[in-house]
C-alpha positions in Angstrom: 8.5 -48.2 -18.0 6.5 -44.8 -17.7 8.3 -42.3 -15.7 6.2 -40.9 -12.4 5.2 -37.7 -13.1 6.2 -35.0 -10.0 3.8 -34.5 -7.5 1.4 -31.3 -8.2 2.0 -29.1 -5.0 1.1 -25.6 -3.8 3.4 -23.4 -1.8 1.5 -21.0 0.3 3.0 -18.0 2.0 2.9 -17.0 5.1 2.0 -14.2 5.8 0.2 -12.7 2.7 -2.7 -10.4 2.4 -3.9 -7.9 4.4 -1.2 -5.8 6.9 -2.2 -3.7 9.6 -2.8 -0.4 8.4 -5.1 -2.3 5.5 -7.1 -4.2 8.0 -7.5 -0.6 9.6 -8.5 1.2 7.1 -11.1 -1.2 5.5 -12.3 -1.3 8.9 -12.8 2.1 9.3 -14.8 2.7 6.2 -17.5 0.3 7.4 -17.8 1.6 10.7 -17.8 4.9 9.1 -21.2 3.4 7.5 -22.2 2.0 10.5 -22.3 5.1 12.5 -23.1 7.6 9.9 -24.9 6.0 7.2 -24.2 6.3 3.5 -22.8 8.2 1.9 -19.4 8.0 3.6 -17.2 9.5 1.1 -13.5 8.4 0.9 -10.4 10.1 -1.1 -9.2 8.0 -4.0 -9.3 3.9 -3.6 -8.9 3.5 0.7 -6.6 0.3 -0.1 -5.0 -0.5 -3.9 -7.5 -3.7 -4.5 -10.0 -4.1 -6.9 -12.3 -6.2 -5.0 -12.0 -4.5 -1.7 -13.3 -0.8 -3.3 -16.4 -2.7 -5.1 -17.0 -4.8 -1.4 -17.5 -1.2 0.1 -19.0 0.9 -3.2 -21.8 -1.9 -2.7 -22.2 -0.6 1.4 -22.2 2.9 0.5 -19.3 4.3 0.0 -18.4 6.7 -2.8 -15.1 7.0 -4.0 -13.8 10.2 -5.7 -10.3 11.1 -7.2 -10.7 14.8 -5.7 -12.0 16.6 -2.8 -13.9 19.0 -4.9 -16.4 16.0 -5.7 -17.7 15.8 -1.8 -20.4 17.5 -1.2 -20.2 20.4 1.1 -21.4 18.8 4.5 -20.4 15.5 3.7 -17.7 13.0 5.4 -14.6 12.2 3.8 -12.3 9.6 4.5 -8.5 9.7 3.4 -7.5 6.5 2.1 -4.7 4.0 3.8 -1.7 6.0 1.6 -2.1 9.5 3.5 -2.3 12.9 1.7 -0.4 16.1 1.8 -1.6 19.4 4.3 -3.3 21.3 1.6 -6.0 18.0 0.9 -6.8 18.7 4.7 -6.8 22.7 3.5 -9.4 22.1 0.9 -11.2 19.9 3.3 -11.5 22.6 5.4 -12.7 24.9 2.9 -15.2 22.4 1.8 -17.3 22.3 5.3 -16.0 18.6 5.5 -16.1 16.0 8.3 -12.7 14.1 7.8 -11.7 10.6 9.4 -8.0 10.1 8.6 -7.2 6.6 7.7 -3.7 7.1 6.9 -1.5 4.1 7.8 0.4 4.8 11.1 3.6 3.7 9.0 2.8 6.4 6.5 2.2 9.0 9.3 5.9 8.3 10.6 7.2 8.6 7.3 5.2 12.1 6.9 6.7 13.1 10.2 10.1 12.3 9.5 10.1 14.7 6.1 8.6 17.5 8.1 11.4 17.2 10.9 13.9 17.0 8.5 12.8 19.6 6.4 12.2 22.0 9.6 16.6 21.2 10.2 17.3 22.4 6.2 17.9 18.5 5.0 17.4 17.9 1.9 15.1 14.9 1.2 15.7 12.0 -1.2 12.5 10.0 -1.4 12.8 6.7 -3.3 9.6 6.1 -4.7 7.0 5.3 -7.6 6.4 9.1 -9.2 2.4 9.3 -8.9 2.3 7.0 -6.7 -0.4 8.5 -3.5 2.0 7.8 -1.0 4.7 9.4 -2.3 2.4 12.9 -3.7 0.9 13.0 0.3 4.6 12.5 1.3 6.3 15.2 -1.1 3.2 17.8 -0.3 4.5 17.9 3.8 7.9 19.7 2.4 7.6 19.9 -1.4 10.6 22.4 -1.2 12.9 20.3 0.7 12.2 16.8 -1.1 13.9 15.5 -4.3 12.4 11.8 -5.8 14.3 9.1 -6.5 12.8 6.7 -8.5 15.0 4.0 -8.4 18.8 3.4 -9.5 18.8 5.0 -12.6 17.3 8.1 -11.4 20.2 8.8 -8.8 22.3 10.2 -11.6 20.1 13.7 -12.2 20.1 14.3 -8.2 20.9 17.6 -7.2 21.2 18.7 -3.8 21.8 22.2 -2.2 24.5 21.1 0.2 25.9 17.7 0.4 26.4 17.7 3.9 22.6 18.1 4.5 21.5 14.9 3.2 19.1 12.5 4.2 17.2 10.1 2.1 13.1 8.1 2.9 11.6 5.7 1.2 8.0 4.9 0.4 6.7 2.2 2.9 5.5 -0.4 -0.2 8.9 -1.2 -2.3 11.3 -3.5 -3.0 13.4 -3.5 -0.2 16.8 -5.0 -2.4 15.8 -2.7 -5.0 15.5 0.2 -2.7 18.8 -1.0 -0.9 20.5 -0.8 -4.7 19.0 2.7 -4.7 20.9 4.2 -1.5 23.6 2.6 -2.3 24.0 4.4 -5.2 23.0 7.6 -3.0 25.6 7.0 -0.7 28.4 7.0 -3.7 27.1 10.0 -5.0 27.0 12.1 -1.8 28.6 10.1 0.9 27.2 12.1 3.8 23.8 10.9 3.3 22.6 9.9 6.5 19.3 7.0 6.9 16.2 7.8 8.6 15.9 7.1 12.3 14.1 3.2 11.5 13.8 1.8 8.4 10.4 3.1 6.2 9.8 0.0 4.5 6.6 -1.6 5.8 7.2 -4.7 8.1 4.7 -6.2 6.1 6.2 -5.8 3.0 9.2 -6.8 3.8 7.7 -10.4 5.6 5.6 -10.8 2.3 8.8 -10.1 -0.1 11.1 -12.5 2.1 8.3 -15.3 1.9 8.2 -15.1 -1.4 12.1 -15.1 -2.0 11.9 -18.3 0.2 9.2 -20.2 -2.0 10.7 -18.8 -5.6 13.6 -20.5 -5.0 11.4 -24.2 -5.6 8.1 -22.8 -7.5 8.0 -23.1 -10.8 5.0 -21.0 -10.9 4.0 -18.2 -8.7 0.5 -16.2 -8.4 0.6 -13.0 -6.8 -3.2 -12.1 -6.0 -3.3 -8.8 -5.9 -4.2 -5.5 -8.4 -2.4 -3.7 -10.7 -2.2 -0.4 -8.6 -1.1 -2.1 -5.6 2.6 -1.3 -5.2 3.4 -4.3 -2.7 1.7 -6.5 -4.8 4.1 -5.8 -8.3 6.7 -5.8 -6.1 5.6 -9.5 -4.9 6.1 -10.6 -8.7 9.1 -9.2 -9.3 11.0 -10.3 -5.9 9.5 -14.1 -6.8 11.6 -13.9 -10.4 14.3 -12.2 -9.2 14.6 -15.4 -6.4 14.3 -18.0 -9.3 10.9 -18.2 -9.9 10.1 -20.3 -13.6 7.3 -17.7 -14.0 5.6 -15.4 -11.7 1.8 -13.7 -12.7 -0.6 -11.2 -10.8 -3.9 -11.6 -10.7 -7.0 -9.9 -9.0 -9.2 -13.3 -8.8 -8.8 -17.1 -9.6 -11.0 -16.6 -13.2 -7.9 -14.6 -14.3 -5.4 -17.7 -14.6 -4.8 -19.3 -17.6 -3.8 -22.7 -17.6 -1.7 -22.8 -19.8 0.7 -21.0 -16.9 0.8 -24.9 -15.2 2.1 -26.3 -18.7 5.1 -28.6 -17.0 4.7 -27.0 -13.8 4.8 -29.2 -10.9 5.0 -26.4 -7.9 2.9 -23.5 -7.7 3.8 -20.6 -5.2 0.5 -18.7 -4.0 0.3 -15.3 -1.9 -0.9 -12.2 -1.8 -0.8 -8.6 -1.3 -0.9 -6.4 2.0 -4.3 -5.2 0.2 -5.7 -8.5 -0.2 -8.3 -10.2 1.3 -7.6 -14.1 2.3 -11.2 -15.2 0.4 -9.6 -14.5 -2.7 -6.4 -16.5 -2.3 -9.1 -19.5 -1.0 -10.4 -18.9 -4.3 -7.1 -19.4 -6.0 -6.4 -22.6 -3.9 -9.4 -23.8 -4.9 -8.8 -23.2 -8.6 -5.8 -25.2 -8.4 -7.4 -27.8 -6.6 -9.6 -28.3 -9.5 -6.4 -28.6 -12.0 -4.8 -31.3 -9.7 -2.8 -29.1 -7.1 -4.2 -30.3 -4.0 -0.8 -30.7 -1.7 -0.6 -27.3 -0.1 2.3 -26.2 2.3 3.0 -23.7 4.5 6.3 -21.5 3.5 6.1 -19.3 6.7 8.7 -16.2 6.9 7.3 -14.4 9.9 5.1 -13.9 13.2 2.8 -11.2 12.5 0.6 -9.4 15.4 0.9 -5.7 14.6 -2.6 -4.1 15.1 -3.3 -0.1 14.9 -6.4 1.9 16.8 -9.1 2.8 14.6 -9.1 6.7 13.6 -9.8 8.8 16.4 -12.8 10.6 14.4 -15.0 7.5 14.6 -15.5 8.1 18.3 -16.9 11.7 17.3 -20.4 12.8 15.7 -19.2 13.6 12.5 -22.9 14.4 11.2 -23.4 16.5 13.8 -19.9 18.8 13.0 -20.4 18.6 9.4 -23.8 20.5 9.7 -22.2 22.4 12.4 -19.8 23.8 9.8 -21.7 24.5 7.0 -24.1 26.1 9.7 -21.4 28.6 10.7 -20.2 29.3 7.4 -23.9 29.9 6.5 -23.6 32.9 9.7 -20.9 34.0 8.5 -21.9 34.7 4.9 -25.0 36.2 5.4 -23.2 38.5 7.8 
């Protein structure tokens, strides 16, 4: 007698894709284009996600990895990850209209180095080095703040004085691995005090502990999402570290192979905090096709966090951009 083979079923997270401050940000670039027309300029990718950056290049806006590209004149928009004081200096300098898209979670974390900094702490920051979050968070007190990238790095930490201590965290980690990281911290200088609330995004963390939950039974999971994304590796890594089989990122459905479902009979599916929810459809749809049509709901967490649109969109940013390279015309010819 033939054995049954298992039932092909899908585990779907919930919640995945976009958070708060993406939804905000993506927002905000296509009301920019709404209001103001093309070319809105905007500072490195606004969001980490392949698809999103080509979705808005195609509407009219131009993305540049320095504010020297933008035109004097222009509008620039600073992307979801925040930047440090002197990218709003050289804004400044460049006659530039600038809408501030910086998540509200990476303002707090921004605010929280510069009050420290301002009592004489010094500053761990666990984070990715060149990461954008983490060079806009370093440039509000880049005398005060040490990185820490990870467990391995707390070794080499110096600080000035060891009862002056405080560590931060970039908002898009791992939250165990970051966890493994002040631990650490706290063995080497155990005066280290925490930051007032925790930095890690609530989004990341309901996407990681979704993910833990369905890892456990997948044998398979996709994390849509793109390389650069920070949440998104993170995603991959949390799903093996739970128990995964196998765990793969990928930026659209063409990009899995099937030979990824070779004895696979459960498949774990989410997504990003950058990610749009038509490209997970298209990977549900993909693995309809290969016989995965069962799809359930692994749900870790109730999300209704939503963040006012930058304050600049209810401004006539033309109108102050000509205005300053008017004045600054006055002023040179004087």
């Amino acid at each position: 007698m033939t054995a049954t083979p298992p039932a092909r079923r899908v585990l779907l997270a919930a919640p995945r894709g976009y958070c708060a401050g993406v939804d905000r940000a993506v927002i905000a670039v296509e009301k920019a284009l709404e209001q103001y027309g093309s070319p809105i300029y905007v500072r490195h990718e606004i969001v980490h996600n392949k698809y999103v950056v080509q979705t808005l290049e195609k509407k009219g806006a131009i993305f540049v990895d320095a504010t020297a590209e933008v035109p004097e004149g222009s509008i620039v928009m600073f992307s979801a990850h925040g930047v440090a004081p002197v990218v709003h200096e050289e804004a400044a300098q460049r006659k530039l209209a600038t809408i501030d898209a910086t998540c509200p979670l990476v303002t707090k974390v921004h605010k929280e180095a510069v009050r420290f900094a301002k009592e004489g702490y010094d500053i761990l920051l666990i984070g990715h080095e060149g990461h954008e979050e983490v060079i806009g968070t370093s440039g509000e007190a880049p005398d005060h703040i040490t990185l820490v990238d990870g467990p391995d790095d707390v070794a080499k930490v110096e600080v000035r004085d060891e009862s002056k201590v405080v560590w931060l965290s970039q908002t898009t980690l791992s939250v165990d691995e970051t966890m493994e990281t002040v631990d650490k911290l706290k063995e080497k200088f155990p005066q280290l005090i925490s930051p007032p609330s925790d930095d890690i995004c609530y989004a990341t963390q309901n996407r990681q502990i979704a993910v833990k939950q369905m890892g456990e039974e997948a044998d398979l999971v996709i994390v849509v999402g793109s390389k650069n994304s920070s949440n998104s590796v993170r995603l991959v890594e949390v799903a093996l570290g739970a128990g995964a089989g196998d765990a793969h990122l990928v930026d659209f459905a063409d990009e899995i192979d099937e030979a990824w479902l070779e004895g696979v009979s459960t498949v774990g599916v989410t997504s990003g905090a950058s990610v749009p929810d038509v490209l997970v459809e298209g990977v549900l749809e993909w693995l309809t096709k290969h016989g995965f049509e069962d799809v359930e709901l692994v749900k870790s967490a109730e999300e209704s966090i939503t963040f006012s649109l930058p304050k600049e969109l209810r401004r006539d940013l033309r109108a102050e951009a000509a205005e300053l390279v008017a004045k600054a015309g006055g002023t040179n010819a004087g």
